[in-house]
C-alpha positions in Angstrom: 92.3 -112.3 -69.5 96.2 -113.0 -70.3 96.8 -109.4 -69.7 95.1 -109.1 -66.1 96.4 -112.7 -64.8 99.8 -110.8 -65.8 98.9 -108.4 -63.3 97.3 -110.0 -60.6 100.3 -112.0 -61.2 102.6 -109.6 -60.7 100.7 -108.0 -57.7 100.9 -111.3 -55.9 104.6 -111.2 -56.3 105.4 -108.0 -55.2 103.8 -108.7 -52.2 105.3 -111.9 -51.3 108.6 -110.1 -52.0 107.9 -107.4 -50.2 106.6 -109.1 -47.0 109.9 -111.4 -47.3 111.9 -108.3 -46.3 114.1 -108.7 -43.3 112.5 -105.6 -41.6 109.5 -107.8 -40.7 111.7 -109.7 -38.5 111.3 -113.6 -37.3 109.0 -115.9 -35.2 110.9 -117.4 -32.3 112.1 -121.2 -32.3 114.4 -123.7 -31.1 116.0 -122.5 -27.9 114.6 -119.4 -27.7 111.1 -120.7 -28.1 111.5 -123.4 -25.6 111.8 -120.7 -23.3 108.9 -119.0 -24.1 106.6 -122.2 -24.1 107.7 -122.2 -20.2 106.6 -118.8 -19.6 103.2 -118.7 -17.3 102.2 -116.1 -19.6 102.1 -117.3 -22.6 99.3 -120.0 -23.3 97.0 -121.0 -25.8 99.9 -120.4 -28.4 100.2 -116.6 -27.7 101.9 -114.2 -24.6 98.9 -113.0 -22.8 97.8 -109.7 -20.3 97.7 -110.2 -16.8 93.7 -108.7 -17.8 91.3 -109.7 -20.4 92.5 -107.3 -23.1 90.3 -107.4 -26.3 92.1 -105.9 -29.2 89.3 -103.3 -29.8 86.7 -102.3 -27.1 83.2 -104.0 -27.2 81.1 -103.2 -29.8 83.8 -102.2 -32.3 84.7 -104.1 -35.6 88.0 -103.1 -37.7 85.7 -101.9 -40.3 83.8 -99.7 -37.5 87.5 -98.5 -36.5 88.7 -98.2 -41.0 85.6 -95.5 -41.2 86.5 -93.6 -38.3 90.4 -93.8 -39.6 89.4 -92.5 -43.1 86.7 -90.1 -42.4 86.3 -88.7 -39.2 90.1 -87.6 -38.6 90.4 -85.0 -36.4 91.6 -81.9 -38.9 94.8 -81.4 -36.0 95.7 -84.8 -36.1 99.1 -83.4 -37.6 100.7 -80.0 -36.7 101.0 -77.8 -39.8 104.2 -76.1 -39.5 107.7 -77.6 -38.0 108.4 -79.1 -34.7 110.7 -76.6 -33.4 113.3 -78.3 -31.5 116.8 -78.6 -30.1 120.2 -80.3 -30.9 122.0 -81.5 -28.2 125.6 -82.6 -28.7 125.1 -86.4 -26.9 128.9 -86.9 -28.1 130.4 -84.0 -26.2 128.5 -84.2 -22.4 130.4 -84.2 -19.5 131.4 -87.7 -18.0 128.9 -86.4 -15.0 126.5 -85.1 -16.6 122.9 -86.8 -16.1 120.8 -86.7 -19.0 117.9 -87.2 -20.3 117.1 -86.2 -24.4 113.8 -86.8 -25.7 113.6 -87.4 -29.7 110.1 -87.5 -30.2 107.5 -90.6 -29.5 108.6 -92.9 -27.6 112.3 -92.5 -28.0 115.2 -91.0 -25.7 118.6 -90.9 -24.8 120.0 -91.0 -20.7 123.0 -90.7 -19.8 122.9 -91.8 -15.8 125.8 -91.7 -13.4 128.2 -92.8 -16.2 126.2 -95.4 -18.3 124.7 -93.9 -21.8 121.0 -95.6 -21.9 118.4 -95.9 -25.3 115.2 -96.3 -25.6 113.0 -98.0 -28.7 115.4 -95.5 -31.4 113.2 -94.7 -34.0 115.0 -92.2 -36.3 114.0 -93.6 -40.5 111.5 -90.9 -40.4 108.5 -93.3 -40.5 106.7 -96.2 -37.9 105.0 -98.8 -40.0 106.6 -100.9 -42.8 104.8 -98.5 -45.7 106.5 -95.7 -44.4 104.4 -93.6 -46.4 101.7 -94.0 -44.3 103.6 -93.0 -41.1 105.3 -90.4 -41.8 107.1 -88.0 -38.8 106.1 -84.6 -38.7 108.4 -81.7 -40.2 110.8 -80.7 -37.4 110.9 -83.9 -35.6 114.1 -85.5 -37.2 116.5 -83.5 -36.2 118.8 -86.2 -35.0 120.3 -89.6 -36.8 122.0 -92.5 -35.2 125.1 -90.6 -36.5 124.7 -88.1 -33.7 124.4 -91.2 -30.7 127.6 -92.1 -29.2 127.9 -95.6 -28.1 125.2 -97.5 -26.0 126.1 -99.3 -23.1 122.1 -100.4 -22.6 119.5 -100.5 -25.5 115.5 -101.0 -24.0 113.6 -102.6 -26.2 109.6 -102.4 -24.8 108.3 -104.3 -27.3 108.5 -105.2 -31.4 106.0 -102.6 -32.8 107.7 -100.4 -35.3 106.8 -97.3 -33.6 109.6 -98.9 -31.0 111.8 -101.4 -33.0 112.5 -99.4 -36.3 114.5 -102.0 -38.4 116.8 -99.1 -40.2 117.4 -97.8 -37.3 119.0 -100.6 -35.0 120.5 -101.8 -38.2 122.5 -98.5 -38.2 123.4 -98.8 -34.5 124.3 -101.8 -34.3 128.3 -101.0 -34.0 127.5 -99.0 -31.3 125.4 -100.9 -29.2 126.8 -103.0 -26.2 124.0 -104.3 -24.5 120.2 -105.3 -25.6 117.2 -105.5 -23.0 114.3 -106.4 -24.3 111.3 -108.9 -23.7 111.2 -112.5 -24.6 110.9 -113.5 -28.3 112.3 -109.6 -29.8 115.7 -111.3 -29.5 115.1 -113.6 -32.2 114.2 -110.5 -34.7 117.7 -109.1 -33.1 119.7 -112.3 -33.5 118.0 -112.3 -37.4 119.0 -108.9 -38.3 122.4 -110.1 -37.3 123.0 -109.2 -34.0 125.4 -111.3 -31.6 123.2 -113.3 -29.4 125.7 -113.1 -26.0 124.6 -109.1 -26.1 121.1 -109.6 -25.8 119.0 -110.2 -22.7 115.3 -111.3 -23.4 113.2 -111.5 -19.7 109.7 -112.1 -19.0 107.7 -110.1 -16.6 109.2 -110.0 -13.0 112.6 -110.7 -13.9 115.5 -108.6 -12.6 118.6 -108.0 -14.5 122.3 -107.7 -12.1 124.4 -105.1 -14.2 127.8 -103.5 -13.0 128.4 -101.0 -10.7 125.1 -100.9 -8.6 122.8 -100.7 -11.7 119.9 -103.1 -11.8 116.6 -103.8 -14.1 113.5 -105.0 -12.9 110.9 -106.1 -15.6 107.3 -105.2 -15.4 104.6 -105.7 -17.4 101.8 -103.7 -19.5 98.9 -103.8 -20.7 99.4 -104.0 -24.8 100.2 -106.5 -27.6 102.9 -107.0 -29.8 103.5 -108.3 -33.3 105.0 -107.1 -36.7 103.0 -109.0 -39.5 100.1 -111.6 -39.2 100.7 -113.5 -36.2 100.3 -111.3 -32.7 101.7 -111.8 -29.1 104.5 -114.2 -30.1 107.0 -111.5 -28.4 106.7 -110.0 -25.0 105.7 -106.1 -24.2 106.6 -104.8 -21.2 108.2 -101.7 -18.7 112.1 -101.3 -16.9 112.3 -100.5 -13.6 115.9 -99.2 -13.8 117.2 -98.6 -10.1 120.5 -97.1 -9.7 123.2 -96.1 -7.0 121.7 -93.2 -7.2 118.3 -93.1 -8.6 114.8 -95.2 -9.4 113.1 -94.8 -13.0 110.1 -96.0 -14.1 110.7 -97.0 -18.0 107.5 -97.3 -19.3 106.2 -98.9 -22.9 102.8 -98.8 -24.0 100.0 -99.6 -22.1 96.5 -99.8 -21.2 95.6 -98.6 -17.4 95.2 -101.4 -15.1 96.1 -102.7 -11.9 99.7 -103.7 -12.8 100.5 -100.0 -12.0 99.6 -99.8 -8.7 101.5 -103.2 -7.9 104.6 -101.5 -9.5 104.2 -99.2 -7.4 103.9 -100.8 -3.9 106.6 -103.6 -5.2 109.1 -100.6 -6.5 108.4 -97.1 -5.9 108.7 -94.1 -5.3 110.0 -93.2 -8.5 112.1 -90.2 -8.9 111.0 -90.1 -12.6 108.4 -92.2 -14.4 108.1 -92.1 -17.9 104.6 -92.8 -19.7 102.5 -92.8 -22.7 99.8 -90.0 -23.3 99.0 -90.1 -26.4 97.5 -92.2 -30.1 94.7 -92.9 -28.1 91.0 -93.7 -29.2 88.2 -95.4 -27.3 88.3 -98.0 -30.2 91.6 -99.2 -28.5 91.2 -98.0 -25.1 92.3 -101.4 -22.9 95.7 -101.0 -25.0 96.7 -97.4 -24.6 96.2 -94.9 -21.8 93.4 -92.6 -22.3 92.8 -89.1 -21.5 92.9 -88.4 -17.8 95.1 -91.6 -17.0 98.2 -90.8 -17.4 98.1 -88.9 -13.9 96.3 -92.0 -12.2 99.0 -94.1 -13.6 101.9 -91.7 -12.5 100.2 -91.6 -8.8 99.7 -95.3 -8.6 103.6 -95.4 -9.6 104.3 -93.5 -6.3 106.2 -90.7 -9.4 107.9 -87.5 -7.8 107.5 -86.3 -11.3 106.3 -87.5 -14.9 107.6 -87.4 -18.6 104.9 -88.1 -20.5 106.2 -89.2 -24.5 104.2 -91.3 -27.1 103.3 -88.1 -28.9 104.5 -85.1 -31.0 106.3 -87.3 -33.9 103.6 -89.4 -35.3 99.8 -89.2 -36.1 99.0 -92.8 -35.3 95.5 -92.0 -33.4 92.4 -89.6 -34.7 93.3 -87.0 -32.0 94.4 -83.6 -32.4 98.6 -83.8 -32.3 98.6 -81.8 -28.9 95.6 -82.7 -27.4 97.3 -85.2 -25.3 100.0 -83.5 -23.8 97.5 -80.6 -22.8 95.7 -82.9 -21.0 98.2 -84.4 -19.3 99.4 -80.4 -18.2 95.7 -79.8 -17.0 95.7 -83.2 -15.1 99.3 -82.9 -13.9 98.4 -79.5 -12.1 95.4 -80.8 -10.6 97.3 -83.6 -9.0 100.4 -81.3 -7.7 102.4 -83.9 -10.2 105.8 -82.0 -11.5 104.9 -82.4 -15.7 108.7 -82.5 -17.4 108.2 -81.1 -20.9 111.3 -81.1 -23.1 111.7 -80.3 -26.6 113.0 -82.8 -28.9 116.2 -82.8 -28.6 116.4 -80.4 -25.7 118.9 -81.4 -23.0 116.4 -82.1 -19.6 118.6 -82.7 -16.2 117.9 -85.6 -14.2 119.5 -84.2 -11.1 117.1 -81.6 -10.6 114.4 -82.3 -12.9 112.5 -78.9 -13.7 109.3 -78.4 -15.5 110.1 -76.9 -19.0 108.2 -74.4 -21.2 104.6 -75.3 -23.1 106.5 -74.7 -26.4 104.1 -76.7 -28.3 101.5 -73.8 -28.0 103.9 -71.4 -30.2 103.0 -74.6 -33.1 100.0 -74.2 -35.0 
């Protein structure tokens, strides 16, 4: 009995310590949570979707969805040889060079009419907390923060650690000028130690004014956030980034709804939108796009042409690796919608935005 009170002892401890870790980040308060407490979208204690949302679709229990996660996993779900990919020298491009470099999920790098833009950097290799349990496939890490140059504007969608990787930001955070994010992710940021005058938290339908004719709208989605116990207590959310130049749809994760077509008539055309296609599952379908929406969403945008990302670096769904992004290619020519497909890592031009190769075929 002394000997398994040790343990359980012991167990308890190396929990508490473990979940004490500064990765998991921090609840809003003072200040910052006086300004969340006034948003119309956060009531009855948590941030809320414009739709019901249920965290699982009717009918399903998490022990429903723990069976299908542990034996009915689709035998694809992770590519068995490398990624292939590119490297793409981001600190030696051309002052007019217009840019877009995908690294895999949700992650990428623009450089647009002279201001160097990132997107929820994930680059530790893993997207949960137990990064054993997450782990990137082979191929897919073929850059560190070591190869970024310095950001003028980090996006933030939301604080799920397939988007806010703690080693990651911790390891850019010299080079990082500028932080736009939703409301309550700044007080993970300001925790981790970042200056609070850098970073701008919005709700939905806010609009950022930033120098020389560049300006952010924010949007919402359909989704949830959180990083331990307690859900919603931080925003999710899109960037409508309009420049001199150019309109781009940045898009986080999200369930289809109505709030695309409304970002559409309110903001559109898009040049470029950039959406979600995969880690997908009718267990969680109000929360993620499904197969076959990703086209409706991109029309209801008003998109010339669509980057689909969310896929091709993590298993975090029961589908096959590239089922989504075939589906999207089938759906794409269907609906006449230009499909951009880049490698990781591969250089894609925003000025004249041509459809890539299906190099993901070539992977087994």
């Amino acid at each position: 009995m002394l000997i398994t009170g040790l343990v359980l002892l012991a167990l308890v401890s190396a929990v508490y310590l473990f979940l004490k870790h500064p990765k998991f980040g921090k609840l809003p308060s003072g200040k910052r949570l006086e300004q969340i407490l006034k948003s119309p979208n956060y009531r009855n204690g948590r941030f809320q979707n414009l739709s019901y949302t249920p965290d699982l679709a009717e009918g399903e229990t998490v022990l429903k969805v723990l069976r299908k996660v542990l034996f009915e996993k689709d035998r694809r779900n992770k590519p068995k040889a490398a990624i292939p990919s590119q490297k793409t020298d981001l600190l030696a491009l051309a002052a007019d060079e217009n840019v877009l470099v995908w690294f895999g999920h949700s992650s990428y790098f623009m450089q647009v009419e002279g201001r160097k833009i990132l997107v929820d950097p994930v680059f530790s290799g893993a997207a949960s907390p137990v990064p054993a349990t997450t782990r990137s496939f082979r191929g897919s890490d073929v850059y560190t923060t070591d190869d970024l140059p310095e950001i003028d504007y980090l996006f933030i969608t939301h604080d799920h650690w397939d988007h806010l990787d703690y080693e990651t930001v911790m390891r850019l955070k010299p080079k990082i000028k500028t932080i736009i994010t939703g409301l309550g992710t700044g007080a993970h940021l300001e925790y981790w130690g970042f200056r609070p005058e850098i970073i701008i938290e919005k709700d939905w339908s806010e609009t950022v004014a930033l120098p020389d004719g560049f300006t952010v709208h924010t949007v919402p989605g359909r989704h949830f956030a959180g990083r331990l116990f307690k859900r919603n207590q931080a925003l999710w959310m899109a960037f409508v980034l309009q420049t001199p130049k150019r309109r781009i749809f940045l898009g986080g994760d999200s369930g289809y709804d109505t709030h695309f077509s409304g970002i559409g008539d309110d903001f559109g055309p898009f040049d470029l939108a950039i959406l979600e296609c995969g880690q997908y599952n009718e267990s969680w379908k109000n929360i993620h796009l499904m197969p076959g929406e990703i086209v409706l969403a991109a029309q209801a945008l008003k998109a010339k042409a669509l980057l689909p990302v969310h896929w091709a670096k993590f298993a975090l769904a029961l589908h096959a690796w590239d089922e989504p992004i075939n589906l999207a290619v089938a759906d794409a020519k269907t609906a006449n919608l230009p499909l951009l497909t880049p490698m990781i890592g591969e250089k894609m031009c925003l000025d004249t935005l041509t459809p890539l190769k299906a190099w993901w075929r070539n992977v087994d």
